[in-house]
N, C-alpha and C positions, 0 to 999 in steps of 0.2 A: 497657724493661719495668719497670714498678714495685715495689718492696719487697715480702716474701711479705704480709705482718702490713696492710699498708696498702692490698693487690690482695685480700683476705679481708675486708676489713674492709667494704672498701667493696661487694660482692658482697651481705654479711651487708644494710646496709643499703640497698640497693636494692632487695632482697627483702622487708624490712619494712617498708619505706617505700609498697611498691605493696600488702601487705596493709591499713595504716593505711587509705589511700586508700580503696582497695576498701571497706573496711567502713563510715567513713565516707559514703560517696556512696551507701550501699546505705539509711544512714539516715537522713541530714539531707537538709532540704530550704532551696532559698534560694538568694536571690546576695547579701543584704544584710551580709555576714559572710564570714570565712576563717579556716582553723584553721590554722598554723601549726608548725614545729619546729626552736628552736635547738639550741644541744649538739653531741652526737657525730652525733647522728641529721643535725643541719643541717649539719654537716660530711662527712658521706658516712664516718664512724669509726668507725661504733658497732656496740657486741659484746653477746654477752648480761648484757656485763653492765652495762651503760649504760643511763640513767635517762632519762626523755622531758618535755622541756624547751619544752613547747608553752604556748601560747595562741589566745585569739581576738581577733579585730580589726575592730569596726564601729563605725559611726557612734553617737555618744553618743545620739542619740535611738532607733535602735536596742538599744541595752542589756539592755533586761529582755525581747527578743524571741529574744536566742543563748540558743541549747539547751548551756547549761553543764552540768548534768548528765546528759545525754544523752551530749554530748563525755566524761564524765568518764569515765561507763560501759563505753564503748565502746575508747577507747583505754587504762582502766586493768586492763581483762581482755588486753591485748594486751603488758606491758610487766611487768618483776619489781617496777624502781625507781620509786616516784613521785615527782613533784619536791616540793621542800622545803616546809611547810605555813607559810604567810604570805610564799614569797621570790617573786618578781619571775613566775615562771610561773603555769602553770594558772590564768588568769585572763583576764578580760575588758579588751583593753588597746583604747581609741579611736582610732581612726584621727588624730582633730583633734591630740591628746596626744602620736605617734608620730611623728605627721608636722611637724606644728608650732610644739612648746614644745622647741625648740632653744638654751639655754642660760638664763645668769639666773636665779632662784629659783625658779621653777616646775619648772626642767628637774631633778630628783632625781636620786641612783641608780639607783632602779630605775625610771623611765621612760629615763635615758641608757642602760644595760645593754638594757631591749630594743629602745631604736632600734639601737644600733648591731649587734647580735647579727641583730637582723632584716635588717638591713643587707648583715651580712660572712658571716653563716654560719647560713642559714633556706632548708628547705623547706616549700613549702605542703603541707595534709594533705588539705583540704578547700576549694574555688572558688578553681583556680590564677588566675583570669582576676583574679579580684579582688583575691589578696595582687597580682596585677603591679599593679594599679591604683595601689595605697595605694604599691609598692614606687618607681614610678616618678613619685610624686607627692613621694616625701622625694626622690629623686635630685632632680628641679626647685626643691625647697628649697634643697639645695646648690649647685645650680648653675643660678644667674638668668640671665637676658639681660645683665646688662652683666657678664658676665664677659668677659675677653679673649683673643683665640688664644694671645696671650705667654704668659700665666698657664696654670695649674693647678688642680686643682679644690680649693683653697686652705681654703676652710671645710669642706671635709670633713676634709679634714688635719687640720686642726686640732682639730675634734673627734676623728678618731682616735686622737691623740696624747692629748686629755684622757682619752678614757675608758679608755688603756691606764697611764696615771699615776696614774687614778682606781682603780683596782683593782688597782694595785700600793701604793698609801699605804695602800688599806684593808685587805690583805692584813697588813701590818706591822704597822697597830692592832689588829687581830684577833690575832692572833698575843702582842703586848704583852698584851693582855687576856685571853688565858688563853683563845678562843672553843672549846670542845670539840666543836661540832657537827657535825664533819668532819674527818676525819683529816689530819696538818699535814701530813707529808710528800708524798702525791698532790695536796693542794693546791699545793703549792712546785713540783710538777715540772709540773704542767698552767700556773703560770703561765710558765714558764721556755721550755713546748714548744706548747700548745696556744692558750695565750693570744697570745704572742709569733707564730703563725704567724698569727694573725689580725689582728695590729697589722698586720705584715707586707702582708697580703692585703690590708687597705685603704691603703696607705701605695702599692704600686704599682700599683693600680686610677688610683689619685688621679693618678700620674709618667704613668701612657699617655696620661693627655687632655692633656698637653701639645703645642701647636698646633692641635689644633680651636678650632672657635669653640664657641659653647656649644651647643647643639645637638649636635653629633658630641662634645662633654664629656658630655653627658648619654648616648649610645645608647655611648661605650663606656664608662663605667662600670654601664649596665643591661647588657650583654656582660657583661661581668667579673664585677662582683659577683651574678650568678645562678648561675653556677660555684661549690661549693666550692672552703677555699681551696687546699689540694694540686691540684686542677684548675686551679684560676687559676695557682697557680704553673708548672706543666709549662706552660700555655698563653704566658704571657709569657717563659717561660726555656727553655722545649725541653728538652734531656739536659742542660744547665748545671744545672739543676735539682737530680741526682739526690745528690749529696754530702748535701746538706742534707737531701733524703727518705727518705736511707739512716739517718740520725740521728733524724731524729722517727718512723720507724720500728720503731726501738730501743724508743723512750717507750710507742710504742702495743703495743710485741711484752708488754715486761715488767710494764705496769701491767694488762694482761691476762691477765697469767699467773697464776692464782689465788693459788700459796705466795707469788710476791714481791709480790702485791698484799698479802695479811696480812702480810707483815714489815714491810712499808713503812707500814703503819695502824697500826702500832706506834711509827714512830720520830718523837718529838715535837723541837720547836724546840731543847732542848738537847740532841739527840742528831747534829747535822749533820757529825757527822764519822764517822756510821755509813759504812761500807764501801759500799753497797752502792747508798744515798742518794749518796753522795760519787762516785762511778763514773756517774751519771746526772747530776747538774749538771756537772760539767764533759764530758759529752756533748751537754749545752744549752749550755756556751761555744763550743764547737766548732760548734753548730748555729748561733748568734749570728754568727761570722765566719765561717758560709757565706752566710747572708743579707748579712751586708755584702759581701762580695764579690759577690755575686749584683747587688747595687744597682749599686752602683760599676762592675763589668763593662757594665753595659747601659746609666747614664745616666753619660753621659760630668761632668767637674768643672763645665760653665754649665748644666748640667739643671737647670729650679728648682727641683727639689724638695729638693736639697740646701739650698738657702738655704730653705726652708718646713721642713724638720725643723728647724735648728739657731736660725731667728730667727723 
C-alpha cells in the first residue's frame, strides 16, 4: 500500500489531469502539435497547490499555427499557480530542438531542462498520440542501432547525469548570488527529494535495458519512462521500494502543509541549521541510502551501470 500523502496526491492529480484533458479536446483542434505537463502534475504529485508546468511541441514550421493563447486561457482558469514568466514553460518548444540538439552549444538550459523533464516526468494534455511520437523519436536518439546487448543505454546516462549536475551547480550559483525569486529552503528540499528521485528514475530505466539489443533498449525504456517516477520505482523494486517512499512521503506530506510550507519560505541560505529545515535534509540522506541500496540490491557489482555512473 502506498504512503497516505503520496496515494492522495496522486488521486488529486489524476482528477485534474482528466479535467485538463477534457477541456482541452473540447477546444483545440489538430494533430500537428501536443500540450504537454512537467512538474508535480508530470509526476502524478500534485496538490492545490502546485503550479503547471506545461508546454507545446510542434514542428518548427508549424509554429505560428499552435493556439498559444487559447492553451493559455483554458488551462490558466484551471490552475492558482502559473509558471514563471520567461522560464523554460508555457511555451512553444519544437520537436527538431527537443529531440535533436542533444549537447554542444546549441543544447542550453532551458532546452536540456525540457528534454529531459519531458523525458523522466511528462503527461500529455492534449494529442496523446503525438507527444508518443515526438516521445519515442528522442528515445531512438538515445538509443541507435549500433548499440550493443552488452551495453546500456549509456547516452542517456549520461545526459541524465549532466542535467542532474547541471541543476545542482546552478542551484549553488543562484543561491551565491543572492536569486530571490523563490524561496530557498523548498528549493533545497525539492532538489534533495524531488529532483534526486527523478535522477533516480532515469538512472534505472537506463540499468533495465541492460541485455536487450536495441530495439527491446528502446520499448523498455518507452515502458518505463511513461510511468511516473514513484510508479517506475514500485514497478522495478516491488515492496523493496517502500523505505525510500515512506521518506519522500514525509517531503510531499510537509511541503504541503500550508504553516510549514510558510516557515519554510522563510528560511534563507544562512539559516540551514533551522530545526525544522535540518529535520528534513537529513530525511533526504536517509532517502539517498535508500536509493543506494535499492541500486546495489538489484544490480548485482558487473552491472554496467555501475561503471557508467562512476567513469
Amino acid at each position: 500500500m502506498l504512503p497516505a500523502t503520496i496515494a492522495t496526491n496522486q488521486d488529486y492529480s489524476a482528477r485534474r489531469l482528466a479535467e485538463m484533458r477534457a477541456a482541452l479536446a473540447t477546444r483545440l483542434q489538430g494533430d500537428t502539435f501536443c500540450v504537454v505537463v512537467t512538474g508535480s502534475y508530470g509526476r502524478h504529485e500534485a496538490s492545490d497547490q502546485s503550479d503547471l508546468d506545461y508546454f507545446i511541441i510542434g514542428r518548427e514550421a508549424e509554429r505560428d499555427q499552435a493556439p498559444h493563447q487559447e492553451v493559455a486561457d483554458i488551462l490558466g482558469k484551471m490552475v492558482t499557480k502559473k509558471p514563471a514568466v520567461n522560464g523554460p514553460f508555457s511555451s512553444y518548444v519544437t520537436a527538431e530542438e527537443l529531440v535533436n540538439r542533444i549537447g554542444l552549444d546549441g543544447d542550453t538550459n532551458s532546452i536540456t531542462t525540457r528534454r529531459l523533464l519531458f523525458l523522466l516526468e511528462c503527461e500529455w494534455l492534449y494529442n496523446e498520440a503525438g507527444k508518443r511520437k515526438f516521445f519515442d523519436d528522442l528515445i531512438a536518439n538515445y538509443v541507435t542501432t549500433s548499440v550493443t546487448r552488452d551495453s546500456i543505454a549509456r547516452f542517456l546516462v549520461n545526459d541524465v547525469i549532466r542535467y542532474y549536475r547541471t541543476i545542482s551547480v546552478d542551484f549553488e550559483i543562484k543561491t551565491r548570488e543572492g536569486d530571490a525569486s523563490k524561496a530557498w529552503a523548498p528549493r533545497r528540499l525539492k532538489l534533495v527529494f524531488s529532483r534526486k528521485m527523478l535522477y533516480f528514475g532515469g538512472i534505472i530505466a537506463a540499468a533495465e535495458t541492460a541485455g536487450r539489443d536495441y530495439a527491446g533498449k528502446r520499448e523498455k525504456l518507452s515502458e518505463l519512462l511513461q510511468l511516473p517516477p514513484i510508479t517506475r520505482l514500485q514497478t522495478v523494486f516491488g515492496e523493496k521500494s517502500l523505505p525510500a517512499l515512506d521518506l519522500y512521503d514525509r517531503f510531499l506530506r510537509e511541503l504541503s502543509d500550508p504553516d510549514v510550507r510558510a516557515r519554510l519560505d522563510g528560511v534563507g541560505p544562512h539559516d540551514r541549521n533551522n530545526v525544522q529545515l535540518r529535520s528534513l535534509l537529513d530525511a533526504g540522506k536517509d532517502f539517498s541510502r535508500e536509493l543506494i541500496k535499492l541500486l546495489n540490491d538489484r544490480y548485482g557489482p558487473d552491472h554496467p551501470i555501475h561503471e557508467a555512473l562512476l567513469m
